[in-house]
N, C-alpha and C positions, 0 to 999 in steps of 0.2 A: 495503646497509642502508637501510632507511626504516622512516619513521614521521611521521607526517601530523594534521591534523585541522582545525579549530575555528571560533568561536559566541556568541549570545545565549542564556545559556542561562537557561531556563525553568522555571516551578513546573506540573508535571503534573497537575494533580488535576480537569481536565474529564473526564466521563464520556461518551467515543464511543466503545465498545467492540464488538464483535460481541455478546459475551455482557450476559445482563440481569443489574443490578447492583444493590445494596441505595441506596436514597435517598442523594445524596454530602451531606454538609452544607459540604463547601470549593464548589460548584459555582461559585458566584458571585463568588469569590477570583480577581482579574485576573493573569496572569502579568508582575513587573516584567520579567523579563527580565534576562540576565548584566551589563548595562550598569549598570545600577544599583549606583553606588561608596558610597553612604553606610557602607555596613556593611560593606562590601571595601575595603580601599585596596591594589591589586596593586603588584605591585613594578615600579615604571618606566620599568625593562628588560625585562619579559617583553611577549609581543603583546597581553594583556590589558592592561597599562598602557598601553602604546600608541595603543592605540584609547582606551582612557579617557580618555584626558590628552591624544592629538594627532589620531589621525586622525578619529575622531567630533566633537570640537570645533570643529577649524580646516579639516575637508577635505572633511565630509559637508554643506557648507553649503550652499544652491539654490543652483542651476546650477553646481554643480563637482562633486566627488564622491559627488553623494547617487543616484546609481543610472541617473542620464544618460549618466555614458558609465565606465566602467574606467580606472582601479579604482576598486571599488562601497566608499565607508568607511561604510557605512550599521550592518553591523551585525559585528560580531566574526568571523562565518562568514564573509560578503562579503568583506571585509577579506584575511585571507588568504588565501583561494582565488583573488583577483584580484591578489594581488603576488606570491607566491613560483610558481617556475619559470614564471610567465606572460611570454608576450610583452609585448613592446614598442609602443606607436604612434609615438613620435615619437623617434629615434635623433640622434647628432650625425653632423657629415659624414665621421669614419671610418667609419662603423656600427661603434662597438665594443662597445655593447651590445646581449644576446641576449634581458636578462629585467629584471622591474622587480624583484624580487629575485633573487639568485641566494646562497644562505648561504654564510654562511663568508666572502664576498669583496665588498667594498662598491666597487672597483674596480669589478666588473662589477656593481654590482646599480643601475639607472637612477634607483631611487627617493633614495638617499642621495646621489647625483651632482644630480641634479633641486632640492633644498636646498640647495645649497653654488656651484652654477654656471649659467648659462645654456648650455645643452650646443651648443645650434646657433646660438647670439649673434641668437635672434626670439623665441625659446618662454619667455623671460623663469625667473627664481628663484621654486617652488614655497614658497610659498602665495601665488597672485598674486593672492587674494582672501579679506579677513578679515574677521569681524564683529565690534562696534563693541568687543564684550565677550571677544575672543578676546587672552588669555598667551602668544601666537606671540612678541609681540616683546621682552619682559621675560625669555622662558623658551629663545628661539629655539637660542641654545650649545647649553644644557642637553638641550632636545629630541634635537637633531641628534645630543649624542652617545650621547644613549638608543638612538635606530636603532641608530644604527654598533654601538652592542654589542651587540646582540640578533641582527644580520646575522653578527657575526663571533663570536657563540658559537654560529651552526648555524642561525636564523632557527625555532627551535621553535613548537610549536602550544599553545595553553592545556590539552591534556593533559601536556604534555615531551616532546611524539614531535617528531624531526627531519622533515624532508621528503625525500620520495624523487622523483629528475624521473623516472623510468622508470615507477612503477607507487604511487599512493597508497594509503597504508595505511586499512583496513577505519577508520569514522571512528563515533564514538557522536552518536546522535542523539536520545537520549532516557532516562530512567531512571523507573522508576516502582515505587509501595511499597503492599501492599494487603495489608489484613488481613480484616477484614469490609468495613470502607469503605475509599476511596483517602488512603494517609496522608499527614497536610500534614509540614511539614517548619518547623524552627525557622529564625529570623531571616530573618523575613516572607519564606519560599519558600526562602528560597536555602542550606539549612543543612541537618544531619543529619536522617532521617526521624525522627520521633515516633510512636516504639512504646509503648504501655501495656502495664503490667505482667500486665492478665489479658487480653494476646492470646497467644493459643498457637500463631499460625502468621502467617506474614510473608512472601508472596509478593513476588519482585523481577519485573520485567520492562525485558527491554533492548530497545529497539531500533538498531541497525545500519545503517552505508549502505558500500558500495564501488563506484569506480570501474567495475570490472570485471566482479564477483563477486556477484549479489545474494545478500540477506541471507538468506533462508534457504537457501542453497547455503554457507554459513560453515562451516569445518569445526574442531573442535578446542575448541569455545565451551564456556568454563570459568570458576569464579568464584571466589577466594582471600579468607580472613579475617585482620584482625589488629586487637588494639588497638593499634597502633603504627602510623602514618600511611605511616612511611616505611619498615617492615619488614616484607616478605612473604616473603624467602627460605625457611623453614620452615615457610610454613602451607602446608595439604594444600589439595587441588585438589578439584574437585566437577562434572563436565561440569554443564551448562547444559541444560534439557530445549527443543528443538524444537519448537514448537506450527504442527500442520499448517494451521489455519487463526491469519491473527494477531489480534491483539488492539490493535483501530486507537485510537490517544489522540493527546491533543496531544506534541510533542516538544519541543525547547529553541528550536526557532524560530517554535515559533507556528504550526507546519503540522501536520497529521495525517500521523503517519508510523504505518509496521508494526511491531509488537512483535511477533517471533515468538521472542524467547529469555525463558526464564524459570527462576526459582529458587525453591525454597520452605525455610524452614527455621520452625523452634520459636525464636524469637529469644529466649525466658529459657536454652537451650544455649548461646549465644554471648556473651552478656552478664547483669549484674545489674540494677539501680535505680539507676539513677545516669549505668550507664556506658558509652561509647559504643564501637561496633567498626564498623572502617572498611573498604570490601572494593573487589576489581580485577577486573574480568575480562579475558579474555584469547579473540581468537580469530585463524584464522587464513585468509588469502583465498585464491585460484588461486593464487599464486606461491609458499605454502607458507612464508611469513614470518608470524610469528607476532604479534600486536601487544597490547602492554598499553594496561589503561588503568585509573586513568590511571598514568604513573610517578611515581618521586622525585621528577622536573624540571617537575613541573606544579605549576600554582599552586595556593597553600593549598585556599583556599575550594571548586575543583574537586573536593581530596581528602574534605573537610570535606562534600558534596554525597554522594558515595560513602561514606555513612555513616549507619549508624541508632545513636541512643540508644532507652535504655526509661525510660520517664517513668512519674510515679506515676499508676493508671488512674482 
C-alpha cells in the first residue's frame, strides 16, 4: 500500500503556456504560497502544521536547515521528501536507526529521537540553534508531542496519502481553472476557483509528477464530483483527456511544471449561484496502484483548493 506527496502550494494564474491566451488580468498577483497560515490554521498534528509551527520557524533558520544541508525545512515539499523513508547522516553507536522518519514507529524514526536525546553523547538535542523570537522553548512538550503523533498515525502527506518506502505514489504538482481567462481563486489565492455565472465552460488542468513513471505515461487519469467534501463513493468517474503537447504554467512551487491532464465541463451542470462543488482525481502509475487526491485524511484547506464555486458574473 502507498501513498505519498507534498508542498508550498500556490496560486496559478501566470500565463506561460504553449498556446496564445486572451490578456490575464491576475498576471501580476504574486503567489503567497501553502505557508501562509493567516487564513489556514492546520491542525497541529498533520505535516502541514508542522512545518507551520515547528520546522519552518525553529529549523529552516541560516545555517541549519534552510537548504545547506538535509533535511531541507524550507518549504512543505522539501520538508517531507527529506524526512520520511530518507536516510540518515548521523546514527548512534548501535546504528539503530535506518531513516529520519520511518511511520508508524518513532523508535526507529531519527528525527523524534534527535528531540528528546543526544543519540551519540556529541551531536547535542535538536534544535541546537534558536531565534530570538522562536516558541521552541514555551511550546518545546507540546511540539514534540505533535511529531510523535503524526509518525505513529502513518507520517501522511498534506494530500492524506501514507508513504510507501518501495515506490512513491504519482504526487500533484499543480491545479489550474480557465474559462476565457485563468480563474483566481477566493481567500487571496488559496481557496475555491471563482467561476461566474455566465461562463459556460470551465476548463481543469492538472499537472503530475512520479518517481518512476512520467506524467504523461499515467494511466487511469480520472476526475470525481461531489458537494460533499468528504463523499465521493457514488459520484461517477469521467477519464481526464491527454494533451499531446502540455500546457506549461507555474505549479504550487513556484517552478514551471507540464500540465498535460485536463477536464472541461459547463460548470452551471454541477452547481448553482451560490454553490460550491469540490472534485478528486485519481491516477495511476507503473505499479498499477491507483492514488487519490486528495483523500478524507488531507487537510481542509487542500480539499477547499480542489474546488470551484459560481459567483455572481
Amino acid at each position: 500500500m502507498k501513498k505519498i506527496i507534498y508542498f508550498s502550494l500556490m496560486i496559478v494564474i501566470l500565463v506561460t503556456g504553449c498556446e496564445k491566451d486572451p490578456a490575464n488580468p491576475y498576471k501580476d498577483i504574486k503567489p503567497p504560497g501553502i505557508d501562509t497560515t493567516a487564513l489556514y490554521k492546520p491542525d497541529p498534528k498533520s505535516f502541514e502544521g508542522l512545518h507551520a509551527y515547528i520546522f519552518k520557524p525553529t529549523c529552516a533558520n541560516s545555517g541549519c536547515h534552510d537548504g545547506t544541508f538535509e533535511p531541507d525545512f524550507r518549504t512543505i515539499s522539501s520538508s517531507y521528501n527529506t524526512l520520511v523513508y530518507q536516510p540518515i547522516i548521523k546514527n548512534d553507536p548501535q546504528n539503530a536507526y535506518q531513516y529520519r522518519v520511518k511511520p508508524g514507529s518513532i523508535n526507529e524514526s531519527v528525527l523524534y529521537n534527535r528531540l528528546t536525546e543526544d543519540i551519540d553523547g556529541q551531536s547535542g538535542i535538536m534544535p541546537l540553534v534558536l531565534e530570538p523570537s522562536s516558541d521552541w522553548p514555551s511550546k518545546k512538550l507540546e511540539y514534540i508531542a505533535n511529531i510523535k503523533a503524526w509518525i505513529e498515525n502513518g507520517a501522511k502527506d498534506i494530500f492524506g496519502n501514507s508513504p510507501s518506502l518501495s515506490n512513491k505514489v504519482p504526487q500533484m504538482q499543480g491545479v489550474l481553472g480557465k474559462t476565457s481567462i485563468w480563474v483566481d481563486r477566493n481567500d487571496s489565492g488559496q481557496g475555491a476557483l471563482r467561476v461566474k455565472d455566465t461562463d459556460n465552460s470551465l476548463e481543469f488542468y492538472f499537472a503530475f509528477s512520479d518517481d518512476k513513471t512520467p506524467s504523461n505515461q499515467l494511466s487511469n487519469a480520472k476526475i470525481k464530483f461531489s458537494k460533499n467534501p468528504d463523499d465521493f463513493k457514488n459520484a461517477s468517474s469521467f477519464p481526464l483527456q491527454l494533451l499531446g503537447t502540455p500546457m506549461v504554467n507555474i505549479g504550487y512551487y513556484g517552478n514551471q511544471v507540464d500540465y498535460y491532464h485536463k477536464f472541461t465541463i459547463n460548470p452551471k451542470d454541477y452547481a448553482k449561484l451560490g454553490e460550491t462543488v469540490y472534485f478528486r482525481v485519481y491516477v495511476t502509475d507503473g505499479d498499477g496502484v491507483e492514488t487519490e487526491i486528495p483523500t478524507n485524511d488531507g487537510a481542509y484547506y487542500i480539499k477547499n483548493y480542489f474546488s470551484f464555486n459560481i459567483i455572481l458574473g
